[in-house]
TITOR-521291 format. One record per residue (C-alpha): y negated, z, x. Coordinates in steps of 0.2 Angstrom, whole numbers. Example, Ala and Ser with C-alpha at 12.3 -4.5 7.8 and 13.67 -1.06 7.14 Angstrom:
BEGIN
<node v="22" w="39" u="62"/>
<node v="5" w="36" u="68"/>
***
This chain:
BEGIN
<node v="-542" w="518" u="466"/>
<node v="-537" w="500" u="468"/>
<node v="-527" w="494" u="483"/>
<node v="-526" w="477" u="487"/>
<node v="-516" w="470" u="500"/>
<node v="-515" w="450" u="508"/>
<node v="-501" w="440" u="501"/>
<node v="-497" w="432" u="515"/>
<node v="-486" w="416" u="512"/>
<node v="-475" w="405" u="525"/>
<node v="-484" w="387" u="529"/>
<node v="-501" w="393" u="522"/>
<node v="-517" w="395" u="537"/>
<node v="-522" w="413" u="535"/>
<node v="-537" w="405" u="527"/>
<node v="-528" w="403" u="512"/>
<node v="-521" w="422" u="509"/>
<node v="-525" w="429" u="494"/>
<node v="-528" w="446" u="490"/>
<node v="-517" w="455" u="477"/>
<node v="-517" w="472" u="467"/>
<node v="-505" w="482" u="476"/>
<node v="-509" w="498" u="465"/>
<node v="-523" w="506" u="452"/>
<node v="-520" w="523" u="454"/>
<node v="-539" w="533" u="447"/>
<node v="-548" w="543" u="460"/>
<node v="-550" w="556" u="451"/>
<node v="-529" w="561" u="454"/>
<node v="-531" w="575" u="468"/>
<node v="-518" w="571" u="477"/>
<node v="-530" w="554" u="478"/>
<node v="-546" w="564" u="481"/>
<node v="-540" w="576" u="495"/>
<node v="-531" w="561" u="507"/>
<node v="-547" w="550" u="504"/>
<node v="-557" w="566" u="512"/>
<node v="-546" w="568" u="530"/>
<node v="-550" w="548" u="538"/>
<node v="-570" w="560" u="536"/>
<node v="-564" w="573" u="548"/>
<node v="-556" w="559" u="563"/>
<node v="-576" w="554" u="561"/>
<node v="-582" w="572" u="565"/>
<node v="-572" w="574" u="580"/>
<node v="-568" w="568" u="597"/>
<node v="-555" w="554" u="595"/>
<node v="-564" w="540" u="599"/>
<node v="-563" w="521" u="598"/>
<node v="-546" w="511" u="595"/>
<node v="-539" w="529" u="595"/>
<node v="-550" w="535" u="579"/>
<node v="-547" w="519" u="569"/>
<node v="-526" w="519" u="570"/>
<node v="-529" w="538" u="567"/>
<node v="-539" w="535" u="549"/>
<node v="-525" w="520" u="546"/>
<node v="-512" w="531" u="547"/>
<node v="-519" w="544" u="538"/>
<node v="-522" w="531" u="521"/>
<node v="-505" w="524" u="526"/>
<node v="-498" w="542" u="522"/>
<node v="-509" w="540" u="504"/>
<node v="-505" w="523" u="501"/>
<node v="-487" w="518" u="508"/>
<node v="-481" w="535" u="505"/>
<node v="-489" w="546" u="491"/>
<node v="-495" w="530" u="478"/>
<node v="-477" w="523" u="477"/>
<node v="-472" w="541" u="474"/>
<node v="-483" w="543" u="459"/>
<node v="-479" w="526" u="453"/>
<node v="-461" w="532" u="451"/>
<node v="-469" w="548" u="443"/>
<node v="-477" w="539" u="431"/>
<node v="-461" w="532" u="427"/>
<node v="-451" w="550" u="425"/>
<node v="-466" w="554" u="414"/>
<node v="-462" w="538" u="403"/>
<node v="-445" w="541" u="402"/>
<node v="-448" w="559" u="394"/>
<node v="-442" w="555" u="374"/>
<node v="-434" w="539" u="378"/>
<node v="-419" w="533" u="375"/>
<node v="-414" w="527" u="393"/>
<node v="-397" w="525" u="401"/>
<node v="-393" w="540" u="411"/>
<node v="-391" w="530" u="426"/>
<node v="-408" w="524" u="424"/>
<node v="-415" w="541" u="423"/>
<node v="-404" w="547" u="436"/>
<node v="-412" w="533" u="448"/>
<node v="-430" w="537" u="446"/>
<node v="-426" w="553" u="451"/>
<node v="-419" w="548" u="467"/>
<node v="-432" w="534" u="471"/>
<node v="-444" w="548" u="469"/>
<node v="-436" w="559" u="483"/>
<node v="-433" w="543" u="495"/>
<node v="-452" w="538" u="494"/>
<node v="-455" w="556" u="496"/>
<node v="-444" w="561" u="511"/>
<node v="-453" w="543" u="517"/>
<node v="-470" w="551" u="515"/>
<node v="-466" w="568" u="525"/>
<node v="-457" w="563" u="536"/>
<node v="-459" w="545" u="541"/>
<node v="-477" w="541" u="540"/>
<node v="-483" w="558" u="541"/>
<node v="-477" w="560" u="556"/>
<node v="-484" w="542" u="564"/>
<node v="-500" w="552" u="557"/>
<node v="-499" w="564" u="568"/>
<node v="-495" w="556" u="583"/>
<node v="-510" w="548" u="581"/>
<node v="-519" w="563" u="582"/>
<node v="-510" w="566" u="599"/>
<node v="-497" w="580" u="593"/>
<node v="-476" w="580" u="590"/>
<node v="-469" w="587" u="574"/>
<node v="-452" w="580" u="574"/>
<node v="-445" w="597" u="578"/>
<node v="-449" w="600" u="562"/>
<node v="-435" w="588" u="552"/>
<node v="-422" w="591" u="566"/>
<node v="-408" w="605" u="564"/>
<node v="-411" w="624" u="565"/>
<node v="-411" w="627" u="583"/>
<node v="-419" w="613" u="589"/>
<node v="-435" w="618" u="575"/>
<node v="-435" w="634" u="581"/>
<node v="-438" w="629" u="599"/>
<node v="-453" w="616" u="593"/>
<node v="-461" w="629" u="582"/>
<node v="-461" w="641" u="595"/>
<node v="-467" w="630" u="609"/>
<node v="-480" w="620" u="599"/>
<node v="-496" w="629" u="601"/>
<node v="-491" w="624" u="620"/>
<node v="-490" w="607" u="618"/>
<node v="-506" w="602" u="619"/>
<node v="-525" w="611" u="626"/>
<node v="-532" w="609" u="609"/>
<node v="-518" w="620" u="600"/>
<node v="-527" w="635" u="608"/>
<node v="-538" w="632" u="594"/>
<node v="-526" w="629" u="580"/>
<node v="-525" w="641" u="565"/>
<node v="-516" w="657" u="568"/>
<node v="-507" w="655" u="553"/>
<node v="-499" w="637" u="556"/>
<node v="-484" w="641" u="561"/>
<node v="-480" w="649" u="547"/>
<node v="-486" w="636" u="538"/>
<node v="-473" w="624" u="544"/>
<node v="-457" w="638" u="543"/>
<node v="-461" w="640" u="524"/>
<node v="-460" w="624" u="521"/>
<node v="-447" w="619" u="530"/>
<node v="-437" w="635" u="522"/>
<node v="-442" w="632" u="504"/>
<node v="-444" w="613" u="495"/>
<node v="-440" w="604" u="510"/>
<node v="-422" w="613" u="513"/>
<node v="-420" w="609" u="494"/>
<node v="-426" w="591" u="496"/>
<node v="-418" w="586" u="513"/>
<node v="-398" w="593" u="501"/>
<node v="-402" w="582" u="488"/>
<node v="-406" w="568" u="499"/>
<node v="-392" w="571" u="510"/>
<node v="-377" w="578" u="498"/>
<node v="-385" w="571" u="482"/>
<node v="-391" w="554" u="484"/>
<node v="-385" w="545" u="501"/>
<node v="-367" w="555" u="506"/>
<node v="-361" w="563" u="489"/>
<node v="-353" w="577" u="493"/>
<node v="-348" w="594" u="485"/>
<node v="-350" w="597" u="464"/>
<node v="-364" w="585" u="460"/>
<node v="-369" w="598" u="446"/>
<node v="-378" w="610" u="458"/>
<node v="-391" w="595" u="460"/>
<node v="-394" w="596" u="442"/>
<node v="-411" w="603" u="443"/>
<node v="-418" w="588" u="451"/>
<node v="-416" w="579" u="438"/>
<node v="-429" w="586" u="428"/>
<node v="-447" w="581" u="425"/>
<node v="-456" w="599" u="429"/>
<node v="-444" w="597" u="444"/>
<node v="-451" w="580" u="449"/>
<node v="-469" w="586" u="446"/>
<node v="-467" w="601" u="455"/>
<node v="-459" w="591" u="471"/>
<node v="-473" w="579" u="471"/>
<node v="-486" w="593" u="471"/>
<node v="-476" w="601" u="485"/>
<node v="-475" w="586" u="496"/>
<node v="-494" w="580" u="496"/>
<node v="-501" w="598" u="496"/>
<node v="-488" w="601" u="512"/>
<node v="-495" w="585" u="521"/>
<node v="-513" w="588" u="519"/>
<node v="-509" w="607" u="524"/>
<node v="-503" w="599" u="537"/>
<node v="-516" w="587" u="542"/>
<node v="-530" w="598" u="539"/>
<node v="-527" w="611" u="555"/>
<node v="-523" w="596" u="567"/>
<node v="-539" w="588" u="563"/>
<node v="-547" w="604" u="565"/>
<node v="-544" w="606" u="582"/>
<node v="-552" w="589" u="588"/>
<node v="-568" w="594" u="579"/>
<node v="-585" w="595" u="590"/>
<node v="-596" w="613" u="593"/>
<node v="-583" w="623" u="589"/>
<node v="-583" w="618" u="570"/>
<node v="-571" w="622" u="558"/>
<node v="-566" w="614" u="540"/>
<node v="-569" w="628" u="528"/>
<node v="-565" w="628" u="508"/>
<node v="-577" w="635" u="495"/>
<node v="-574" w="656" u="489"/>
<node v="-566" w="656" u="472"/>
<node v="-580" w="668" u="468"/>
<node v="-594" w="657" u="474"/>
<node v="-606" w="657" u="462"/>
<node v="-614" w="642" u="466"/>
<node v="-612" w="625" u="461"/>
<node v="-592" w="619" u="465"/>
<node v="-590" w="609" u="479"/>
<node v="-584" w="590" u="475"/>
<node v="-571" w="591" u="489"/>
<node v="-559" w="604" u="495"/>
<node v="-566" w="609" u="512"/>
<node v="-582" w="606" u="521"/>
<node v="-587" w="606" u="541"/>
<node v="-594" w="623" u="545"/>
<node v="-605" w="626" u="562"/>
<node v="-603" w="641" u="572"/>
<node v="-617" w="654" u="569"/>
<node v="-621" w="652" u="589"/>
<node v="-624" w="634" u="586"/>
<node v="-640" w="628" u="587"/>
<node v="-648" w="612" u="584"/>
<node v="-658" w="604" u="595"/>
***
């Protein structure tokens, strides 16, 4: 997938603006495939007009300010594997990874949300402050009746597994050392780095997904093939799905 962006230079009419290749990252990375499909199911429901184009930009800009750098750096850690590098280098693309990261899950996704109508700060502030959001969420808003009785959960595990891990590092590890840096150790470590960046995007379209759901039309939902489908796989994760009841006039 190639992403160009304007380079826009001071004293030149807007005329003049060239494109440039911001990133080449192949479609065929799922993290890649599985954002592209979300900005599909803003069409498919009722956010409407300037409201459903800022909603599909901040979705890509979750793929493409976000996740892209993130692999970009990943790419990098994969390189550095066998080589002969300073440890401070090494030890840098570790931390640049978990800044662009953190700036993914919790910056722009986020801005993503709210574009969808709904608040998830709770879910980066402290314990008792989460625990008042998580609790009060499905509240928030009338379309929340309709959210997935399972989200919740969804957003405790999370927050209670990598993203605990990942909010130390960044805090005690990288920007206020503090403590014995060796129990960060682990961070520095390819499988470590492939595992967080798997974590992260799979988190954020978990996320998403539910959110979306909710804003979809005749009660549809986003459904995801049967392992034991024997048909043909599906060339995308989820599909809409009608209600039985529904009928087509």
């Amino acid at each position: 997938m190639a992403v160009h962006r304007i380079d826009a230079k001071n004293g030149q009419h807007p005329s003049q603006w060239k494109p440039v290749l911001y990133a080449n990252i192949g479609s065929d990375e799922e993290f890649v495939k599985q954002m592209l499909e979300l900005p599909t199911f803003v069409d498919g429901g009722n956010i409407e007009g300037d409201a459903r184009t800022r909603a599909k930009e901040a979705i890509l800009a979750v793929l493409v300010e976000g996740l892209m750098p993130s692999f970009l750096v990943l790419q990098k850690i994969r390189a550095s594997v066998g080589q002969p590098l300073p440890v401070m280098d090494q030890t840098e693309l570790y931390k640049d990874l978990s800044g662009k990261l953190w700036k993914a899950y919790k910056q722009l996704l986020q801005l993503a949300v709210k574009e969808l109508d709904f608040d998830i700060g709770f879910l980066y502030q402290k314990d008792s402050l989460f625990k008042a959001g998580v609790d009060n969420f499905r509240k928030s808003h009338p379309l929340l009746s309709k959210l997935r009785d399972d989200y919740e959960n969804l957003l405790k595990d999370n927050r209670n597994g990598w993203q605990a891990k990942l909010v130390e590092f960044r805090n005690e590890g990288v920007e206020h050392p503090a403590g014995d840096p060796q129990r960060f150790a682990g961070f520095y470590n390819p499988k470590t780095a492939e595992e967080l960046f798997d974590s992260v995007w799979g988190t954020i379209v978990d996320i998403l997904v539910p959110l979306l759901e909710v804003h979809l039309r005749f009660g549809a939902r986003l459904v995801e093939q049967h392992p034991d489908d024997p048909g043909p796989r599906w060339p995308n994760r989820f599909r809409f799905q009608l209600p039985p009841e529904y009928k087509f006039e």
